[in-house]
Steps between C-alpha positions, in 0.01 A plus 500: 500500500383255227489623106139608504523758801860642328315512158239708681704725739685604179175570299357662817825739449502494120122683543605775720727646177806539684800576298755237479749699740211523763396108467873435556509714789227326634634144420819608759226639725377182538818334486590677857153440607507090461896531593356618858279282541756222399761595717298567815339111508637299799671242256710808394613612833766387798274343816448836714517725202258820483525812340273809405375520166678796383820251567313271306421701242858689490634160432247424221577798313902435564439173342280575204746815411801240512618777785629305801446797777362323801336581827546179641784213518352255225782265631314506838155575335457229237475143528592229201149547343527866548834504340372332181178721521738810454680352262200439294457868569808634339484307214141704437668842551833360332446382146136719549110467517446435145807256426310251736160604391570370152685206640186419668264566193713321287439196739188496526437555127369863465485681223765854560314751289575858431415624833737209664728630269484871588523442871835282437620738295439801751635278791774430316556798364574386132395711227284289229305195547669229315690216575381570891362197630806322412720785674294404830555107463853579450592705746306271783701174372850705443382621893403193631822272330756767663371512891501105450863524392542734807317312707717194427809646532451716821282171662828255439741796575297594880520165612848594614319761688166322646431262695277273275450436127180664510572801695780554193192464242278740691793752523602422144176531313396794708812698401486404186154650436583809712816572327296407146239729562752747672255455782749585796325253704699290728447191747856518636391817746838693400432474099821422369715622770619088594613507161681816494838326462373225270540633150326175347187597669535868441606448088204248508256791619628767253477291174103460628449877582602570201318203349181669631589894483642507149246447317271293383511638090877467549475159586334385278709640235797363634312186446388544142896624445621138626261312262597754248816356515405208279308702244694761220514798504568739765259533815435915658448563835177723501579914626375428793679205584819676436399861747409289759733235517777776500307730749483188728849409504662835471272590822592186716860563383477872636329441788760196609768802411324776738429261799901376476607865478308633777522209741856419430600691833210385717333162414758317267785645712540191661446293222682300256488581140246179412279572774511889347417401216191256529347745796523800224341270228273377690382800653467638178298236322284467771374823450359455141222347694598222714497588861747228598788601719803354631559741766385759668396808278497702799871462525554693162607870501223735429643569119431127481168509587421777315665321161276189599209754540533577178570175305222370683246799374650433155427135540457217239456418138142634342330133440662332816426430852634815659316799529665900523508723203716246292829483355316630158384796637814608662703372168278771300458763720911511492498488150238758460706739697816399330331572142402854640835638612623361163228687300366223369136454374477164576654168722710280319611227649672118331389634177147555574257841581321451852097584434439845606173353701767283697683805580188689646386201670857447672470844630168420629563211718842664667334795554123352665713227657738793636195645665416188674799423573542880705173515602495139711808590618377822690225326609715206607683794704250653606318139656831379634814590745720299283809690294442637204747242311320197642151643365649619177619046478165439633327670180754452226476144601124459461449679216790286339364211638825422603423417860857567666449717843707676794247293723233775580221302254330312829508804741300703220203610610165423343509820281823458374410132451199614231773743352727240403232229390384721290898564304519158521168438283577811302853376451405146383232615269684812329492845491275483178298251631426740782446799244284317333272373784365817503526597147287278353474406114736750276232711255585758212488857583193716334694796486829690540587835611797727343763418613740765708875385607569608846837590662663140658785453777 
């Protein structure tokens, strides 16, 4: 597509008065659209290959949404070309729509006015308009320079494993950008199972989960903190910064905790205390959103699953590449309640007040993402003669767009299949996002009624 067409398929948009969230829906829409297309060329598939185009399609949106759940092998699916094609892929639902789209404008010289501007924003969900360009240039290079520095140390480090140079690259670069992007993609066929007693590997993979699932505000703070270093005076890590960075740790340190404690007699009972420890970790990281594994999840206890179940509807950092209701939502829905048995009026928290509009909102998403949460999950049981444990992974996964799975996600059946595409999407684009689809443009209320309290709880 050369400049002119873009300049006119965004005008052609920019006419039909579509709110920002709705034009960024509709960017992702055709995201997955062109991502189908892309992956189903020949160039993109093994000799042999076929498949339907809701596998096709199911893959697209799994790739877009960073999610990893597949349908097929894409060991046995994709060939070199297709690798790179998916690649290309996550990077697009990775670092996001708009980080790329103002790569690309920037490149070819385009003016980013105020409706540019507004669509970043909203895809990014920052709160004002300056300084956002440069956010988008600097999270695509601070991307882009840390999968090469994975892709250089897991290429040199898997030639011990592969057979050729370049079959270390492939597996290198590809697991750097699927780890990056907390993707959950794999070319091995077992994910990280090989490596489940190689701890370089496995470290390697966590420092890039939570490269990509931290963050991206938080990383770039960190950043600003380290040049701050050579400035006076002292630099402050933004509220935010500080809830979510402690929410993200504190929940991968619980959830490494839980799976010990209730596997400790079946899994790890055979296992030595280093093994213990980097299956529990990993395990646990994984399920801020990256969908990597290094065993079997089906071998956990059902307590384990369930904790997994619910770090993975949790999820990642607000601003990342992970979808779920986000450690910032949890973070202040605990505090809210924590305020309330202590009689207090408001949240206080590092010696700051949360927003009472955060507050509402929080409640919001947990409780509209609770409902989709329950009611695929019924559905899912209703559609399917799997257990009920294996559906509730199924959906926790998607909507986290983690992409970890007991192994029922290619005998779904095409129903089930449009259930979960759809908490994928929903999942990558945010509960507010998908509010706000149908909600339109926000507008000031004419009038008010009296108001009457009613009796609560």
């Amino acid at each position: 597509m050369n400049e002119g067409l873009a300049m006119w398929e965004f005008k052609k948009l920019n006419s039909i008065k579509l709110s920002s969230v709705q034009m960024v829906v509709v960017f992702y829409f055709g995201a997955v659209f062109l991502s189908t297309i892309l992956i189903s060329l020949p160039i993109a598939l093994k000799p042999g290959v076929t498949w339907t185009f809701i596998d096709a399609l199911f893959t697209a949106v799994s790739a877009v949404s960073v999610t990893g759940l597949t349908v097929v092998s894409t060991a046995e699916t994709f060939s070199v070309p297709g690798v790179f094609i998916l690649a290309f892929i996550l990077q697009f639902g990775g670092i996001g729509i708009m980080t790329l789209g103002t790569f690309i404008w920037v490149i070819l010289g385009r003016k980013i006015g105020f409706r540019e501007r507004k669509l970043i924003m909203t895809d990014q969900n920052r709160h004002t308009f300056s300084g956002l360009v440069r956010l988008m240039l600097q999270i695509l290079s601070m991307f882009l320079v840390v999968e090469a520095i994975g892709t250089v140390i897991l290429g040199v480090y898997f030639i011990n494993y592969f057979p050729t140079w370049q079959d270390a690259f492939v597996q290198g670069f590809f697991g750097a950008v699927s780890a990056a992007t907390n993707a959950g993609f794999d070319i091995t066929g077992e994910s990280l199972a090989p490596f489940a007693n190689d701890y370089f590997v496995q470290t390697i993979n966590i420092l890039l989960l939570i490269f990509g699932a931290i963050g991206f505000p938080v990383l770039l703070e960190i950043k600003e903190m380290l040049l701050h270093k050579k400035e006076e005076g002292k630099f402050r890590f933004s509220l935010f910064t500080k809830i979510t960075s402690f929410t993200f740790f504190a929940l991968a340190f619980i959830g490494s905790i839980l799976i010990y404690f209730f596997d400790k007699n079946h899994f790890f009972s055979d296992k030595s205390w280093h093994e213990t420890l980097f299956y529990s970790v990993f395990q646990s990281v994984t399920t801020r959103n990256g969908g990597l594994a290094t065993m079997d999840v089906a071998e956990f206890t059902l307590s384990t699953q369930m904790v997994q179940s619910v770090l993975m509807f949790i999820g990642a950092s607000p601003s990342s590449v992970g979808g779920g209701i986000r450690t910032t939502t949890f973070a202040i829905a605990i505090l809210a309640i924590y305020s309330f048995a202590k009689g207090r009026q408001s949240i206080k928290v590092f010696k700051r007040e949360i927003d009472a509009d955060d507050i509402t909102k929080s409640f919001i998403v947990i409780i509209v993402a609770s409902m989709l949460w329950g009611s695929s999950i019924i559905l899912l049981a209703h559609l399917e003669p799997f257990p009920l444990m294996e559906i509730i992974y199924e959906v926790s996964s998607a909507f986290g767009t983690t992409g970890l799975s007991m192994g029922i996600t290619p005998e779904l059946s095409t129903p089930s299949k449009i259930v979960i595409i759809s908490l994928m999407f929903i999942g990558r684009i945010g509960i507010f996002s998908f509010l706000f689809l149908i909600r339109g443009n926000t507008s000031a209320e004419p009038y008010h009624y009296p108001k009457e309290r009613v009796i609560i709880g």
